[in-house]
Backbone as CSV, one residue per row, in Angstrom:
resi,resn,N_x,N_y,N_z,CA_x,CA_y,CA_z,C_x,C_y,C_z
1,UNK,-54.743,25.846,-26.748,-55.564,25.360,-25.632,-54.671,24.649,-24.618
2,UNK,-55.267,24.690,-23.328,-54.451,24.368,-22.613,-54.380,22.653,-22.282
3,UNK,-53.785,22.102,-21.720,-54.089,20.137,-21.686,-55.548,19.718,-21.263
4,UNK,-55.382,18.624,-21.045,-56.678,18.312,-20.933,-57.053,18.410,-19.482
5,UNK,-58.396,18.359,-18.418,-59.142,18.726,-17.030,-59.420,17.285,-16.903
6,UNK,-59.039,17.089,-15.274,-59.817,15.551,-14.659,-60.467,16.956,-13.914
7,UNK,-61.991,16.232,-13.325,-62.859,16.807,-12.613,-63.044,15.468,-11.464
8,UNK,-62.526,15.614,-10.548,-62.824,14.134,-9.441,-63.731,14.702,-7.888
9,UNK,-64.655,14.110,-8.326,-65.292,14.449,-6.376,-65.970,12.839,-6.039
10,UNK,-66.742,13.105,-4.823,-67.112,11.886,-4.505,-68.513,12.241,-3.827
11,UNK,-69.696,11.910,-3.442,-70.754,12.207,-3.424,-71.328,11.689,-2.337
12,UNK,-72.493,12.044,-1.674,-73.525,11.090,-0.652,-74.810,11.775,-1.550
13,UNK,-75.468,12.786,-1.673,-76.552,12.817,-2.433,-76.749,13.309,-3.307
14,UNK,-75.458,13.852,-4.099,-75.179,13.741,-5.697,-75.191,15.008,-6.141
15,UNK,-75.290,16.125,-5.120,-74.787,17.567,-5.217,-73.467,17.729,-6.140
16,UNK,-72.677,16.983,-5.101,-71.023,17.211,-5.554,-70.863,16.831,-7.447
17,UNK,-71.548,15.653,-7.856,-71.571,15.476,-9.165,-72.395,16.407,-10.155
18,UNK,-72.793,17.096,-9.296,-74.199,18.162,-9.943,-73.311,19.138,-10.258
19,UNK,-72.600,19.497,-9.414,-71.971,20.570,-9.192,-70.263,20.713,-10.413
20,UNK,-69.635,19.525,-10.397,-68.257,18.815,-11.233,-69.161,19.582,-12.829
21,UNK,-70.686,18.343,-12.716,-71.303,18.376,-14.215,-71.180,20.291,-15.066
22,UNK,-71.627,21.060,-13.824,-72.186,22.100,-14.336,-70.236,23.254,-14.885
23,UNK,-69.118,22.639,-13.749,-67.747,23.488,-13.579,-67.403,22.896,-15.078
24,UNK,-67.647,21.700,-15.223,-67.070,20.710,-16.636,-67.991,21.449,-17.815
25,UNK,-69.016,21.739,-17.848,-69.741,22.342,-18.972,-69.205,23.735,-19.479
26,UNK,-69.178,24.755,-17.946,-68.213,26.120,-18.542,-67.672,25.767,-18.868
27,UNK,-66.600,25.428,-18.779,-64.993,24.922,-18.853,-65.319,24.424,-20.928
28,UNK,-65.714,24.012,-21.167,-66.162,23.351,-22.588,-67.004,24.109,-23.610
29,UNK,-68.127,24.642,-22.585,-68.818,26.040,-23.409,-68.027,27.028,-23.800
30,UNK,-67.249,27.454,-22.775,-66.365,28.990,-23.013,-65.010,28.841,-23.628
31,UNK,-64.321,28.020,-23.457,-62.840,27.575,-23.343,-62.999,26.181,-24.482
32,UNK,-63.940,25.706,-25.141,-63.767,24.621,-26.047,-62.954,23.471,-25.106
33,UNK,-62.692,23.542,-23.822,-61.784,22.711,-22.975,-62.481,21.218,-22.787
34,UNK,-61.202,19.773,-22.901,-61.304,18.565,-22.770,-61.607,18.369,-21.344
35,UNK,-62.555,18.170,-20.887,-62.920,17.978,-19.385,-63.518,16.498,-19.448
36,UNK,-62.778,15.596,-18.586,-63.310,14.905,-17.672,-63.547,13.997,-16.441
37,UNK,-65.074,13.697,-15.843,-65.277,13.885,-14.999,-65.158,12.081,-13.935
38,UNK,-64.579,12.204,-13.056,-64.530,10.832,-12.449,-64.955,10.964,-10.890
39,UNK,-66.063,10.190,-10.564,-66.159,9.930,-8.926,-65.549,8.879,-8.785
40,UNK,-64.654,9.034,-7.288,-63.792,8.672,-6.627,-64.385,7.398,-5.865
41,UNK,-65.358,7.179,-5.656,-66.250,6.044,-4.507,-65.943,5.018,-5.876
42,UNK,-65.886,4.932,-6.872,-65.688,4.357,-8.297,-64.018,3.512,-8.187
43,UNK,-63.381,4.440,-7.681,-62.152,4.127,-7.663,-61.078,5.333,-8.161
44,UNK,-59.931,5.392,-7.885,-59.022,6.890,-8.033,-58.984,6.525,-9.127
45,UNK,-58.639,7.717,-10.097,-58.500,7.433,-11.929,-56.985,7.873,-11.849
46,UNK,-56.478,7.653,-13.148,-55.340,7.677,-13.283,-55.107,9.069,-13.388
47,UNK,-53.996,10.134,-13.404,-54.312,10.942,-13.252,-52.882,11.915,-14.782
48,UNK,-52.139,10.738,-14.788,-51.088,11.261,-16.017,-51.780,11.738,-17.192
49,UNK,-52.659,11.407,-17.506,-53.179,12.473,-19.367,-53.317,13.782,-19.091
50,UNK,-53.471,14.194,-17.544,-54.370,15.597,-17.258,-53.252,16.676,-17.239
51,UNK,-53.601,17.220,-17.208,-52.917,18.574,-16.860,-53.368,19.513,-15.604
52,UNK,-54.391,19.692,-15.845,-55.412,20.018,-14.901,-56.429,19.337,-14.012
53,UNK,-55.720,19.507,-12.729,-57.229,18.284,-11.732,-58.199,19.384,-10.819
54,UNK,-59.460,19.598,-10.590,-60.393,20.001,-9.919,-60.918,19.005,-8.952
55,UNK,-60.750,19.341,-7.648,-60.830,18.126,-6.890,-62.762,18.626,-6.347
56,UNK,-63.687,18.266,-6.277,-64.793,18.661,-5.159,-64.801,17.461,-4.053
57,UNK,-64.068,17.957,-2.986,-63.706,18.254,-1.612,-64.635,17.854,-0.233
58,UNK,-66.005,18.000,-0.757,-66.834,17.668,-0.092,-67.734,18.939,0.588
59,UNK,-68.553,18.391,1.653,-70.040,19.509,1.430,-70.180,19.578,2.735
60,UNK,-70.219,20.836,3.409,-70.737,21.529,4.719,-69.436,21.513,5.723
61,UNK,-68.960,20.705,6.948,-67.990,20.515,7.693,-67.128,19.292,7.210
62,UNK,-67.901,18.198,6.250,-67.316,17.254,5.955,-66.017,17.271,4.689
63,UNK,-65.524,16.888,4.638,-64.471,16.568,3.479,-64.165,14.826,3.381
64,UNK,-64.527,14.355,2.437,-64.811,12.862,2.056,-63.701,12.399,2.319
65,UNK,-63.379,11.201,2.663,-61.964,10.371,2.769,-61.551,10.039,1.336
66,UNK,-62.459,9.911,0.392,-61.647,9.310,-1.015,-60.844,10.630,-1.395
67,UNK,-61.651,11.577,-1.473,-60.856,13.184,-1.541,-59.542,13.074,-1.309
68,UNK,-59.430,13.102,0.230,-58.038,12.930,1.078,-57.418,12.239,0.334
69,UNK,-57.348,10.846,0.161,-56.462,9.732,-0.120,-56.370,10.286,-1.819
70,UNK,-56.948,10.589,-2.362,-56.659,11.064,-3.786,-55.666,12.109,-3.994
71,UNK,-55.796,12.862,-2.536,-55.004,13.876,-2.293,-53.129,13.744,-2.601
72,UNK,-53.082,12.305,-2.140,-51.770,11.692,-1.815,-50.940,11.624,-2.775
73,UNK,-51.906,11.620,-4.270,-50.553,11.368,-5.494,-50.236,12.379,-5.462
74,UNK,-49.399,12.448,-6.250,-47.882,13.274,-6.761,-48.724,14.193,-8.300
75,UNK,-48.492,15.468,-7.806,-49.328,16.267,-8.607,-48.242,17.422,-9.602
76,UNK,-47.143,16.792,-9.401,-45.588,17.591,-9.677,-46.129,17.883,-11.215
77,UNK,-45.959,19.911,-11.341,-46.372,19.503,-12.727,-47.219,20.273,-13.255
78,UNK,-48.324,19.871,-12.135,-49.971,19.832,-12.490,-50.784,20.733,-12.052
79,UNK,-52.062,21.542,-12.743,-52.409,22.701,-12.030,-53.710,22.142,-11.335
80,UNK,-53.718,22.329,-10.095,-54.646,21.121,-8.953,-55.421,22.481,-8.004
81,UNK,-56.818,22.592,-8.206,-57.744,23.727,-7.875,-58.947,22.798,-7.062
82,UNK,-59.356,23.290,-5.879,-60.517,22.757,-5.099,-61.694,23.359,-5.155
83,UNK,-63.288,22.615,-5.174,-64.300,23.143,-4.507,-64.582,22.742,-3.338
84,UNK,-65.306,23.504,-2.555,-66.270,22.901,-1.537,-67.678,23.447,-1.451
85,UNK,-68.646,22.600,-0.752,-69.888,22.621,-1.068,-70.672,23.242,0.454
86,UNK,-71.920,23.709,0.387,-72.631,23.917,1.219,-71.843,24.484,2.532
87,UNK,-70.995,25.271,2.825,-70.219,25.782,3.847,-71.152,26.778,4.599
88,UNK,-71.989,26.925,3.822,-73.498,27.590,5.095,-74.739,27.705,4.083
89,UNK,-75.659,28.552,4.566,-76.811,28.088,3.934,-76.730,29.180,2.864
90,UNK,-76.569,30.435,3.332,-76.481,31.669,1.621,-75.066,31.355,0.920
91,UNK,-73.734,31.565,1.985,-72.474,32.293,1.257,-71.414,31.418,1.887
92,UNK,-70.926,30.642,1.394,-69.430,30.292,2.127,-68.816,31.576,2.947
93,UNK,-67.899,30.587,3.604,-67.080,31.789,4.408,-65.415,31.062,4.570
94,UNK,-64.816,32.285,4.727,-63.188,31.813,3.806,-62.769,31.108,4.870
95,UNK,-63.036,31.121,6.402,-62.799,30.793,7.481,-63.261,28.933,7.114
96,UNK,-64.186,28.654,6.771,-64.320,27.301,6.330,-63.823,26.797,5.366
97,UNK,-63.790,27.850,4.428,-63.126,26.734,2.926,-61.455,26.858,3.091
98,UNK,-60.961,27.552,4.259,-59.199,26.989,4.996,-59.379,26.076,5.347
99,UNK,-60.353,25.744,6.656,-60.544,24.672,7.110,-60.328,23.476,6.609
100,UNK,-61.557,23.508,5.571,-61.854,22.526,4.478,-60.450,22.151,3.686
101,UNK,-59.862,23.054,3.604,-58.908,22.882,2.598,-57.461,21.789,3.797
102,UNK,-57.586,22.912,4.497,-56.587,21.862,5.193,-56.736,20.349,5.537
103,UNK,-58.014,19.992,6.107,-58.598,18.740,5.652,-58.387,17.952,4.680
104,UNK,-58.232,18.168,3.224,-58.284,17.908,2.244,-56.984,17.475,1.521
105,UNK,-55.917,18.106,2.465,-54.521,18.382,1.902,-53.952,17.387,3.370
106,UNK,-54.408,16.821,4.143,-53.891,15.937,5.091,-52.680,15.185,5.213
107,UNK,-52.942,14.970,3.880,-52.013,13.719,3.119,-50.915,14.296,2.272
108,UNK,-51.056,15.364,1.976,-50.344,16.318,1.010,-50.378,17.655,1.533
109,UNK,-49.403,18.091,2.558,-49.459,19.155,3.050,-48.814,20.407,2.360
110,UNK,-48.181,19.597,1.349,-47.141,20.830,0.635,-47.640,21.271,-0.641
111,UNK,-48.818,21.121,-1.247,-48.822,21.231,-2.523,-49.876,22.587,-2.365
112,UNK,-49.697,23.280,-3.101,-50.297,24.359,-3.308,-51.247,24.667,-4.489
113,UNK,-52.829,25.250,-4.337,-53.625,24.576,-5.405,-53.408,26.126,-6.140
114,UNK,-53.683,26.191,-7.223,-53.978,27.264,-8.008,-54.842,28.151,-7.757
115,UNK,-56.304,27.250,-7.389,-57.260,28.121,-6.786,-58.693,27.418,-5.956
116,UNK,-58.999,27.780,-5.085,-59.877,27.204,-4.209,-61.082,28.029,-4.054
117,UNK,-62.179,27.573,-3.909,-63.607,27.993,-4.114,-64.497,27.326,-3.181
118,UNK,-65.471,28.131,-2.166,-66.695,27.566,-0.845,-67.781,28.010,-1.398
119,UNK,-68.673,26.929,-1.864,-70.192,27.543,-2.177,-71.063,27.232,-1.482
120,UNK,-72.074,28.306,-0.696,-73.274,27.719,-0.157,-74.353,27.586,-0.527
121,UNK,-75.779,28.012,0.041,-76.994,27.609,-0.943,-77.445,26.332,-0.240
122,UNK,-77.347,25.404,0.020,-77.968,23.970,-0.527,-79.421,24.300,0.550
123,UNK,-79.827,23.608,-0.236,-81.423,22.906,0.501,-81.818,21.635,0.242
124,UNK,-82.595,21.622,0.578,-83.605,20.300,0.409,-85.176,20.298,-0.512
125,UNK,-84.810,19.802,-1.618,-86.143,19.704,-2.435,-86.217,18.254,-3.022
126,UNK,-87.408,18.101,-2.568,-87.981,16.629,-2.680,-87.226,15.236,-2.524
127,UNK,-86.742,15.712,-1.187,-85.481,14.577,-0.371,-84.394,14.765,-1.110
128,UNK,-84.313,15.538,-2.261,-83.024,15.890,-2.381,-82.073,16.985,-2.394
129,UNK,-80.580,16.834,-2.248,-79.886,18.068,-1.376,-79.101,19.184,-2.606
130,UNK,-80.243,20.019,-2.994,-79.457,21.066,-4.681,-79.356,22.020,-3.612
131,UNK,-78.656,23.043,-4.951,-77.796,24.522,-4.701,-78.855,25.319,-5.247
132,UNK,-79.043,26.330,-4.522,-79.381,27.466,-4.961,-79.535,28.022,-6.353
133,UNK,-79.908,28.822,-7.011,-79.781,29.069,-8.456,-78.474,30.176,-8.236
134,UNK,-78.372,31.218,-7.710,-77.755,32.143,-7.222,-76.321,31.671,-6.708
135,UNK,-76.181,30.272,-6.189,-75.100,29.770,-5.740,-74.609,29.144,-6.979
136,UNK,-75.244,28.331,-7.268,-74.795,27.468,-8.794,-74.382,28.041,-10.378
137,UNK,-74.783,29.792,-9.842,-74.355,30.569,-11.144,-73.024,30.977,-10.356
138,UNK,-72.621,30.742,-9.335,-71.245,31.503,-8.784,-70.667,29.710,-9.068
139,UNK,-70.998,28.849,-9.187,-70.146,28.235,-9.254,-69.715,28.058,-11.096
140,UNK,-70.427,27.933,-11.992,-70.162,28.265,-13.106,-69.052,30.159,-13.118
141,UNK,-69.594,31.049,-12.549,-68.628,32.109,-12.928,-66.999,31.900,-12.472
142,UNK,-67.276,30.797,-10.851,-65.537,30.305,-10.606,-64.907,29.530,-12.241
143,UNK,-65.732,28.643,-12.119,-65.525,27.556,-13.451,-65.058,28.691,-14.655
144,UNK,-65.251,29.723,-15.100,-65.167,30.363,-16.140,-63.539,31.156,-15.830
145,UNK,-63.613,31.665,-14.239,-62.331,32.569,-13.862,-60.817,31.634,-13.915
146,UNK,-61.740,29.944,-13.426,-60.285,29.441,-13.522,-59.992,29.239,-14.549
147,UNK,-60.958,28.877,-15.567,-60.233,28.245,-17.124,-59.698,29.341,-17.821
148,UNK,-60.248,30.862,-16.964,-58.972,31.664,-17.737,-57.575,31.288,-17.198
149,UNK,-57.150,31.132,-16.396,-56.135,30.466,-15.577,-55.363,29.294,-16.428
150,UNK,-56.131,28.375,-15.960,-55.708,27.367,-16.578,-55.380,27.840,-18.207
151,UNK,-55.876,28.647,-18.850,-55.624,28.739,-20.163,-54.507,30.127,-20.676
152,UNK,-53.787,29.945,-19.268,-52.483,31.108,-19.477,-51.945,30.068,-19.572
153,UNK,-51.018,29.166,-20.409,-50.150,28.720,-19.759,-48.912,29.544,-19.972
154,UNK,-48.242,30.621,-20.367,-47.245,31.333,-20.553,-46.764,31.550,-19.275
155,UNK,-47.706,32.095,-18.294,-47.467,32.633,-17.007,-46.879,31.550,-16.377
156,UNK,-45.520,31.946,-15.688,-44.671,30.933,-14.683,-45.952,30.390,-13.586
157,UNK,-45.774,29.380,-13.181,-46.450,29.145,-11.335,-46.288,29.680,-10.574
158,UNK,-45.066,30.322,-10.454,-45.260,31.632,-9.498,-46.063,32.856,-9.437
159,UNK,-47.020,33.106,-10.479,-47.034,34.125,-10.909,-48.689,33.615,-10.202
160,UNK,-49.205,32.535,-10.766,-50.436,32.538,-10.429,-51.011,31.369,-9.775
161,UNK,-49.779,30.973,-9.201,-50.257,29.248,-8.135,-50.944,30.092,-6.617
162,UNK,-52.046,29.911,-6.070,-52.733,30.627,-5.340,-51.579,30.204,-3.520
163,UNK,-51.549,30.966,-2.892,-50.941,30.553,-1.715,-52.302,30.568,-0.775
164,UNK,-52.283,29.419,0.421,-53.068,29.264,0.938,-53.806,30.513,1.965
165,UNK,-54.837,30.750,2.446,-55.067,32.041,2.566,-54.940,32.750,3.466
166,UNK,-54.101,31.929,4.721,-53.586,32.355,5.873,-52.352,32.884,5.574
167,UNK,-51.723,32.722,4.069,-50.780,33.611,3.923,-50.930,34.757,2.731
168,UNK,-52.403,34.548,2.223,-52.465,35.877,1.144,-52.486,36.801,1.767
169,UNK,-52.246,38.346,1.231,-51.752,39.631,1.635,-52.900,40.159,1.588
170,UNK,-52.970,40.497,3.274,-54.079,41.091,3.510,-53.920,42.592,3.513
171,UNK,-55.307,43.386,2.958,-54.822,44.741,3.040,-55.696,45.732,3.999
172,UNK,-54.515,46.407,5.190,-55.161,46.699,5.627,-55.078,48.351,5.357
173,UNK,-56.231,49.703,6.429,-56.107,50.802,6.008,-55.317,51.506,7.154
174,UNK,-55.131,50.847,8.198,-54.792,51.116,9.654,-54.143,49.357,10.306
175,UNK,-53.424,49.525,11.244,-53.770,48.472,12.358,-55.451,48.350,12.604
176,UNK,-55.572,46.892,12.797,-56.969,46.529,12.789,-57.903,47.004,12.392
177,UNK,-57.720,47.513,11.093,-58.824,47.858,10.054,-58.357,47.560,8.944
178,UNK,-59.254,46.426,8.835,-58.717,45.247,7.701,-59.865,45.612,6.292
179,UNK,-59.476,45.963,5.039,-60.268,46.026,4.236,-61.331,45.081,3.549
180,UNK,-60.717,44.014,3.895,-61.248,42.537,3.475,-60.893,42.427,1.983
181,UNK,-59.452,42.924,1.660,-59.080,43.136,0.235,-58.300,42.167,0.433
182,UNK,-57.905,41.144,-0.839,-57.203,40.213,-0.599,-55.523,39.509,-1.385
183,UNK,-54.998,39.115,-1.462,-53.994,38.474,-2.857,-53.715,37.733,-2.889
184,UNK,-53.380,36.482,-3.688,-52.892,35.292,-3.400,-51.511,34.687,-4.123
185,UNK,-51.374,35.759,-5.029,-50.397,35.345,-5.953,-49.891,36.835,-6.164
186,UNK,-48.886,37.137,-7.107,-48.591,37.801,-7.898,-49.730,38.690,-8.667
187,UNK,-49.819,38.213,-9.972,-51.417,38.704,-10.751,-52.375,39.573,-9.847
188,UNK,-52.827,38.056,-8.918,-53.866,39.210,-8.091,-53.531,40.395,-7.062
189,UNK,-52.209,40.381,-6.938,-51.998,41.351,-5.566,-52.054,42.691,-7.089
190,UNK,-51.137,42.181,-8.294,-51.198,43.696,-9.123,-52.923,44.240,-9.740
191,UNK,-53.690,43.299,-9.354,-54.932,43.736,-9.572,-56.034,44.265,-8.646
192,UNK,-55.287,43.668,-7.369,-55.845,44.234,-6.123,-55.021,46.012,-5.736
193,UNK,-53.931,45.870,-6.614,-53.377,46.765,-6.022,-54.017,48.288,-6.638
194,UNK,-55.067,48.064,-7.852,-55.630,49.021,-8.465,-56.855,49.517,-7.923
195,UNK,-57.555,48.690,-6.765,-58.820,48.980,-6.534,-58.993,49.311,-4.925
196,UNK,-57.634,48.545,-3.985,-57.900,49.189,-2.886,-57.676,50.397,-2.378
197,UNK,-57.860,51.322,-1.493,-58.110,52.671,-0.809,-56.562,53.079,-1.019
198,UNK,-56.432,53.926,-1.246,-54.883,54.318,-1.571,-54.257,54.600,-0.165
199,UNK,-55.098,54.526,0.965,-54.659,55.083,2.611,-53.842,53.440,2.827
200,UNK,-54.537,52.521,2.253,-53.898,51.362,2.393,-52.622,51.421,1.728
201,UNK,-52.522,51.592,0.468,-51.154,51.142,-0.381,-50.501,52.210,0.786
202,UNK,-50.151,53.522,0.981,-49.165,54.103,1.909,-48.941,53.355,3.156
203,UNK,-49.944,52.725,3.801,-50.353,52.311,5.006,-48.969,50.943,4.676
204,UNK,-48.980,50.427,3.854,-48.422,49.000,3.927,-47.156,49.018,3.253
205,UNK,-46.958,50.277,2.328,-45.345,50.894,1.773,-44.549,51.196,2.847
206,UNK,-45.378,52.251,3.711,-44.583,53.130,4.587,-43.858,51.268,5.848
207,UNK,-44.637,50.796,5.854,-44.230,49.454,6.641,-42.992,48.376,6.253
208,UNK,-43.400,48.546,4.855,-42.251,47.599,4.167,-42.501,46.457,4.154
209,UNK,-44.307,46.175,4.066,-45.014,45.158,4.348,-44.963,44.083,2.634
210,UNK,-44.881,44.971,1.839,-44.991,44.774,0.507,-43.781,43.590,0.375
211,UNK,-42.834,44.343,0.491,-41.321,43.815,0.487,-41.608,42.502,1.153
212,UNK,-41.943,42.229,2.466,-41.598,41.117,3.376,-42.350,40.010,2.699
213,UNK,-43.846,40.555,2.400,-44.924,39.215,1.684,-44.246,38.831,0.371
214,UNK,-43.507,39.211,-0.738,-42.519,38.933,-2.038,-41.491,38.176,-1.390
215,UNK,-40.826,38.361,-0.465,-40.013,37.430,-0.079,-40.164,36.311,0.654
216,UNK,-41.058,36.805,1.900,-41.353,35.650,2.830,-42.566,34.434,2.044
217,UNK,-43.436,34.953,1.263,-44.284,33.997,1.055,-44.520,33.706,-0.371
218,UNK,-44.015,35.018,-1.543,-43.697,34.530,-2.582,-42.592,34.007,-3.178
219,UNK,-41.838,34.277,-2.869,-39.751,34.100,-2.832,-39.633,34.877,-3.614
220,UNK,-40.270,36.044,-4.259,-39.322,37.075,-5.326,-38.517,38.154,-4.685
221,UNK,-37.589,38.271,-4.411,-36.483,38.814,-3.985,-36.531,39.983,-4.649
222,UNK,-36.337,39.891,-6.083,-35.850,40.543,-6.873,-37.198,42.175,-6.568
223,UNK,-38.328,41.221,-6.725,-39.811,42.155,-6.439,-39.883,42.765,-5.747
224,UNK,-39.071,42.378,-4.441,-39.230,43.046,-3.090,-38.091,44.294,-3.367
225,UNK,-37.119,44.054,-3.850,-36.059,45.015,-3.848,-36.161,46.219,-4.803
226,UNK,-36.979,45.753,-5.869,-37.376,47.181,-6.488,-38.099,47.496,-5.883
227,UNK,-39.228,47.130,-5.221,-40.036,48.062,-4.711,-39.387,48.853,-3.492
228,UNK,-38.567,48.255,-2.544,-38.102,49.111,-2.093,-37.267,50.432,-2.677
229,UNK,-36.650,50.460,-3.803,-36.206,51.609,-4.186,-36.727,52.934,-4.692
230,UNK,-38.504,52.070,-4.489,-39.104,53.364,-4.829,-39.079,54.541,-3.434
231,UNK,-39.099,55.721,-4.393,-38.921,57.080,-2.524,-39.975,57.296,-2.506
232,UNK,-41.232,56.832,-1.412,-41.869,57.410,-0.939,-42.175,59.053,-1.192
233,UNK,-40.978,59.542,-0.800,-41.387,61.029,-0.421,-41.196,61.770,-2.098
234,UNK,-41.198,61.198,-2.729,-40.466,61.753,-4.121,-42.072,61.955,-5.029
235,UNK,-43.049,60.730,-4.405,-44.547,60.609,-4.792,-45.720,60.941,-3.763
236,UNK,-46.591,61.733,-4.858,-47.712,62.219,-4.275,-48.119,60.564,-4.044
237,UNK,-49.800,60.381,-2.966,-49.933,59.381,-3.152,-50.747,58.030,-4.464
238,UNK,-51.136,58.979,-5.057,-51.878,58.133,-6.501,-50.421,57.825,-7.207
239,UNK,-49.391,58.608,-7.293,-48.267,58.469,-8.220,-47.504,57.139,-7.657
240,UNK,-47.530,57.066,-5.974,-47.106,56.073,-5.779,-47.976,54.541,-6.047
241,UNK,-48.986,55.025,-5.754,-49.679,53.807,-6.418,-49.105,53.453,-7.824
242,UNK,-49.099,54.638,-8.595,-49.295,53.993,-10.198,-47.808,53.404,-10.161
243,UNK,-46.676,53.994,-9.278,-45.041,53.698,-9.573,-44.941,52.070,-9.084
244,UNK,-45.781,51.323,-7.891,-45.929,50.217,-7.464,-46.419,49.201,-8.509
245,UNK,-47.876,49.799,-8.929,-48.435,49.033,-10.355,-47.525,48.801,-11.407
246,UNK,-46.403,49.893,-11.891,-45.880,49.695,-12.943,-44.692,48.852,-12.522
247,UNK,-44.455,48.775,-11.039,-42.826,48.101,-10.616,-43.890,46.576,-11.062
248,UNK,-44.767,46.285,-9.909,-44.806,44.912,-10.567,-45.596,44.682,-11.735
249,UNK,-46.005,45.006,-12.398,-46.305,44.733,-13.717,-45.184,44.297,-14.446
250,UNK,-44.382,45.477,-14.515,-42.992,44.793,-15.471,-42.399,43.334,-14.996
251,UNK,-42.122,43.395,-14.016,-41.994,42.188,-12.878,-42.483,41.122,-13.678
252,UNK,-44.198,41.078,-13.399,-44.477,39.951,-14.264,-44.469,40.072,-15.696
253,UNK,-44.390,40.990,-16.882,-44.300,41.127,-18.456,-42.262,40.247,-18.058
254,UNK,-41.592,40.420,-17.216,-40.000,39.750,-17.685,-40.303,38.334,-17.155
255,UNK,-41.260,38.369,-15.971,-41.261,36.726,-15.969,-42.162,35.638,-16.741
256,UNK,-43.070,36.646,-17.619,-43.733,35.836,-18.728,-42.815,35.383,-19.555
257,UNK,-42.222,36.215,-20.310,-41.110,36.324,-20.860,-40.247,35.278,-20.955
258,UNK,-39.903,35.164,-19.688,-38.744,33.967,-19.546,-38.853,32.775,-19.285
């Protein structure tokens, strides 16, 4: 099992603790995982026993100041994942939970979270401000995706520390025809790389787009350079797909490894 989870948010009408309560329960139901939970209006908790911190960030345009300032310790180490709340009324939108995120990281501009999550939904029932049923089961299914995460620990941080999303690899099928396919790490680009349109994978080989995002925004060098040695013209296009899948796959099976 992996160390133990702080869960820290801070509240005005007690969503955000609704919300910690229900991420802390997966996390313990599925994963047997030590979770626990501290509001910040309380005072910052210490944060050395954890291993894992889940920050909730705050709800709609706002992001709480205790958030921020909690933001400030030193997380060297540590696998540090955000929610945010109510970012519209059905569905977050990724355009806000950057926002949000940058907000949040004010104080700490360099640290990079593992993984970040925008839920919407909220209403109003009987003066008070809940989630959706439909929203609050997506926030339990995040709660379930990260504690698989959190419960690799074999996998380097490179492999699966999320990069913020103005620099995940977007895939497109053309110039300005963007699939809305996404990657943020390693892991997910080799899992994205199985499901998007194969007009894309040529679309972004033939560019040498692959290569530049491994170096420029992941630093694997090494990743970028095999893939360049694959020949294009040597593969039909499914073969090149599968020759890409298998370059980084191995990629990550030597950096588990090591």
């Amino acid at each position: 099992m992996t160390g133990k989870t702080l869960i820290v948010f801070s509240t005005i009408s007690g969503l955000n603790e609704d919300v910690a309560h229900a991420i802390a329960d997966a996390l313990k139901t599925t994963y047997n995982m030590d979770a626990t939970l501290a509001d910040l209006r309380k005072g910052p908790p210490d944060i050395t026993p954890f291993q894992n911190i889940i920050v909730g960030g705050g709800a709609g345009n706002s992001v709480y100041n205790e958030a921020v300032d909690f933001m400030e310790k030193d997380f060297e180490g540590k696998n540090v994942a955000f929610y945010f709340l109510c970012e519209n009324k059905e569905d977050a939108k990724a355009l806000n939970t950057e926002a949000n995120q940058k907000r949040l990281l004010a104080k700490n501009k360099f640290l990079k979270p593992i993984d970040v999550a925008g839920f919407g939904g909220c209403m109003i029932s009987q003066n008070r401000t809940i989630m959706d049923d439909l929203n609050m089961g997506r926030v339990r299914e995040w709660a379930i995706e990260l504690g698989k995460k959190l419960n690799t620990p074999s996998l380097p941080l490179n492999l699966i520390n999320a990069v913020p999303f103005d620099k995940s690899f977007q895939f497109y099928i053309e110039l300005g025809k963007n699939t809305g396919i996404t990657a943020s790490n390693t892991i997910e680009f080799a899992e994205k790389l199985q499901i998007v349109p194969i007009q894309s994978v040529t679309f972004h080989f033939q560019r040498q787009d692959f290569q530049r995002w491994f170096i420029n925004v992941i630093g694997d060098e090494e990743l970028a350079k095999r893939i360049d040695q694959i020949n294009v013209w040597t593969h039909d296009d499914e073969n090149l797909r599968k020759k890409l899948s298998e370059t980084v796959q191995n990629r990550i099976a030597e950096s588990t490894k090591s």
